[in-house]
N, C-alpha and C positions, 0 to 999 in steps of 0.2 A: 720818566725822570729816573735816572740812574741813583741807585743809592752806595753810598761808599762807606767801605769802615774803616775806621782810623784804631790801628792799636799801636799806643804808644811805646816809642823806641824802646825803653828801659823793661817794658811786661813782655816786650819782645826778644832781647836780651834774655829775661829768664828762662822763658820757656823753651828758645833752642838749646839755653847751656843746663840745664836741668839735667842732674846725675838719674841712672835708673841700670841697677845691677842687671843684667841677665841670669837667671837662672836655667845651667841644662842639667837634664837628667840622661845621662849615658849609660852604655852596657859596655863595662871594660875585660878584655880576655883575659881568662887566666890558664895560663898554660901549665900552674904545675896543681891547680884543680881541673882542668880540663873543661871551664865551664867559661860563661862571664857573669860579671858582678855590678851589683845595680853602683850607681853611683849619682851623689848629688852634686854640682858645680857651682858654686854660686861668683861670675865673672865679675868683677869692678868696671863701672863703667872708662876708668883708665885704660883699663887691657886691653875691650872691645872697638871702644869707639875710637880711643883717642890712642891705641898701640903704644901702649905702653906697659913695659913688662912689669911685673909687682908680685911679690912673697906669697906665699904660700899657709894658709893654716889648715892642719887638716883636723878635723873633727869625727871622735869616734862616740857612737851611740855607745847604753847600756846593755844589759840583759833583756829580751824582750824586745828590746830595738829593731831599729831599720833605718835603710838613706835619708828617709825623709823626718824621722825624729826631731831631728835639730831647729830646720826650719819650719815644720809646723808647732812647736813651741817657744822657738824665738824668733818669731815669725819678721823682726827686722834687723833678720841678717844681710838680706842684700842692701839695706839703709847704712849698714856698719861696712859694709864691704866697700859700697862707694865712700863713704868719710874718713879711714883709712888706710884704704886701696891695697889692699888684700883678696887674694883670695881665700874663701872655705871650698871644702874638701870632706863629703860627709859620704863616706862610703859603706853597703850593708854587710856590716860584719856577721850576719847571722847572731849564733849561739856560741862563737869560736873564741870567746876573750881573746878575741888576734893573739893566738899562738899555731905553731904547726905543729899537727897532731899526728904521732904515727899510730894511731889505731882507725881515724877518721880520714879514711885516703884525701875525701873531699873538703876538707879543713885544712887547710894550709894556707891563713891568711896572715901569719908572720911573716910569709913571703911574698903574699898578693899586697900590702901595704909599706911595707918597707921597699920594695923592688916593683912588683910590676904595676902597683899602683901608681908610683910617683915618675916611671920612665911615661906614662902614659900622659900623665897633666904634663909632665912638661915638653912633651912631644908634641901635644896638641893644644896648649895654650902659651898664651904670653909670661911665662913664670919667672923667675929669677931664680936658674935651678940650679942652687949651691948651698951647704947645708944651713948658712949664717944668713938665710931668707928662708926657710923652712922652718914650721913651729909644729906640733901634734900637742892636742887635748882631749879629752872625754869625761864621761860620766861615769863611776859606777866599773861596770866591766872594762866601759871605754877607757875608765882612768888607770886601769890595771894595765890594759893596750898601749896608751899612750906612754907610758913609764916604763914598759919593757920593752919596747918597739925602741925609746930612744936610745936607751942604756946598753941594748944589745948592737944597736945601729947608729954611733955619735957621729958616724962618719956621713951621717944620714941625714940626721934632723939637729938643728944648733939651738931648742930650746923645745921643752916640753912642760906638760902641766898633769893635773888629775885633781878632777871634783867628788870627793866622796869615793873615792879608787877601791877597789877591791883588791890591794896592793898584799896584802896576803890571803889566797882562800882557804886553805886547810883549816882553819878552823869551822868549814860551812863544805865539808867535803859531800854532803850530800845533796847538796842544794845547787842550783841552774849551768846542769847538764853539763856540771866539770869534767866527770867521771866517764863523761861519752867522749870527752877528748884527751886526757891522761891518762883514763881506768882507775880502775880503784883503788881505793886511795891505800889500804892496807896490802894491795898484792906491789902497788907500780909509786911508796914512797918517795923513793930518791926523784923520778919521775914529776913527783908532784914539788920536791923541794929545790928541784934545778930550777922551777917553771915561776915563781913566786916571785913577785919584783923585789923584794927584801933581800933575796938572793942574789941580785945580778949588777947588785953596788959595786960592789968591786971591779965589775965590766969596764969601770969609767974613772978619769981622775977629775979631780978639781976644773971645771967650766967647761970640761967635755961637749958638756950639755947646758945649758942654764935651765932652772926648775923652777916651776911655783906649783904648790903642793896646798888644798885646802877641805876640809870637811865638817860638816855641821858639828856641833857638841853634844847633840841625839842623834846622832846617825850610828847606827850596829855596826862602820867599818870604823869607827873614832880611834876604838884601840888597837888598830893593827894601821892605823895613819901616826898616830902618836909613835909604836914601835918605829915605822919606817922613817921617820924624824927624828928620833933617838939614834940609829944605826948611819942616819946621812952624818950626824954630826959628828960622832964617833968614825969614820971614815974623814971626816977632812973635805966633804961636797958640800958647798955653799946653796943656799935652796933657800924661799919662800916657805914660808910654813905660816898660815891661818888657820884658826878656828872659829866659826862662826857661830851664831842663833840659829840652828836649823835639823831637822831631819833628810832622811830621802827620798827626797822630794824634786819636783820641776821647779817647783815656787824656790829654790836654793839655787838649782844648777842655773836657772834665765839668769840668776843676779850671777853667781858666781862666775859665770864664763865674760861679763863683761871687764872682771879684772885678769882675766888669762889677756884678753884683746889687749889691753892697754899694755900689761907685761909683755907680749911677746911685739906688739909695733914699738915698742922701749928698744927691743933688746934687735928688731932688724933697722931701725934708723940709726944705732950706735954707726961711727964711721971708725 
């Protein structure tokens, strides 16, 4: 006797149309470090399955960092990516607060994420590659990346962010291996004050970039976030600015990057 199973139409319905992000991890060239660079992709299931091209977020770790940072602590990012339909973008910036270093020949990720990073996603995926569908954010080091990468590059990214940003380091000139890519701080000054995102407001006018900018109210970078929100407003750039309950911490950055998401799919659905 034959036995049969009945799965009803509608649980059947679910299950084929069920979103499920792909995640790849690549090795992208970089030619003007001579090397490749690890990279994390997290695809929407729009992109893959359904070809359909969709924006871009790129996400930068902190100090200490790697590719995989992001998603092993907000670990549903690919759940955010399919609801959405975004891509992230979680590339290993080393110890380089994504600047290009002329004393670390092998440090030139100013130039591996603003150029050869983003010719590569959009070369090889379904992206929407123009800069008013392109958002960067980070943590930390990342937020200092993400804020100078846009401000130096508007022609690049049409909205950025930074959690907790390291948006000026000279006052922590000895601390996480600045000095290995500026020098020091008292021989290679000017050096250190061209490099500082408080510096490079002026890069940009009014909506260049659109910004959200936020940091705990115990966090050691509060008052060089406050400075850098003093100096937006004083310039004439329009920007987000919060401050939260929080130190620096993961338990800040999982919650904070969920209002980067929402601000940056705001500002790529604008028509």
């Amino acid at each position: 006797m034959k036995t049969r199973i009945l799965i009803p139409l509608l649980l059947l319905f679910c299950l084929c149309s069920t979103q499920a992000a792909k995640t790849d991890t690549v090795l992208v060239t970089s030619a003007s470090m001579d090397t490749a660079i690890k990279v994390v992709v997290i695809i929407p299931d729009q992109a893959y399955s359904r070809q359909t091209a969709c924006p871009v977020i790129y996400l930068l770790h902190g100090y200490g960092g790697y590719e995989q940072s992001w998603i092993k602590q907000k670990t549903n990012l690919p759940e955010i990516a399919d609801e959405k339909a975004v891509f992230f973008v979680c590339p290993d910036g080393k110890s380089s607060w994504y600047m290009n270093s002329s004393i670390k020949k092998s440090s030139q990720f100013e130039t591996f994420v603003s150029s050869e990073l983003i010719q590569f996603i959009d070369n090889n995926y379904m992206t929407l590659p123009q800069k008013s569908k392109r958002a960067i954010t980070g943590l930390s080091m990342g937020g200092h990346g993400a804020l100078y990468l846009s401000m130096r590059h508007s022609d690049i990214f049409g909205a950025a962010g930074s959690m907790s940003g390291g948006v000026d380091f000279r006052p922590f000139a000895e601390k996480w291996e600045i000095k290995d890519i500026l020098g020091d701080y008292n021989t290679h000054k000017t050096l250190w004050d061209n490099n500082v995102v408080v510096n490079q407001i002026d890069k940009i006018k009014n909506h260049d970039v659109e910004l959200i900018i936020d940091c705990g109210k115990d966090d050691f970078f509060m008052p060089v976030n406050q400075n850098l929100h003093d100096k937006l407003l004083e310039a004439g750039i329009d920007h987000d600015f919060t401050v939260r309950p929080g130190k620096h911490t993961w338990s800040y950055w999982t919650n904070s990057i969920d209002y980067h998401i929402l601000f940056f799919t705001n500002f790529f659905n604008r028509k």
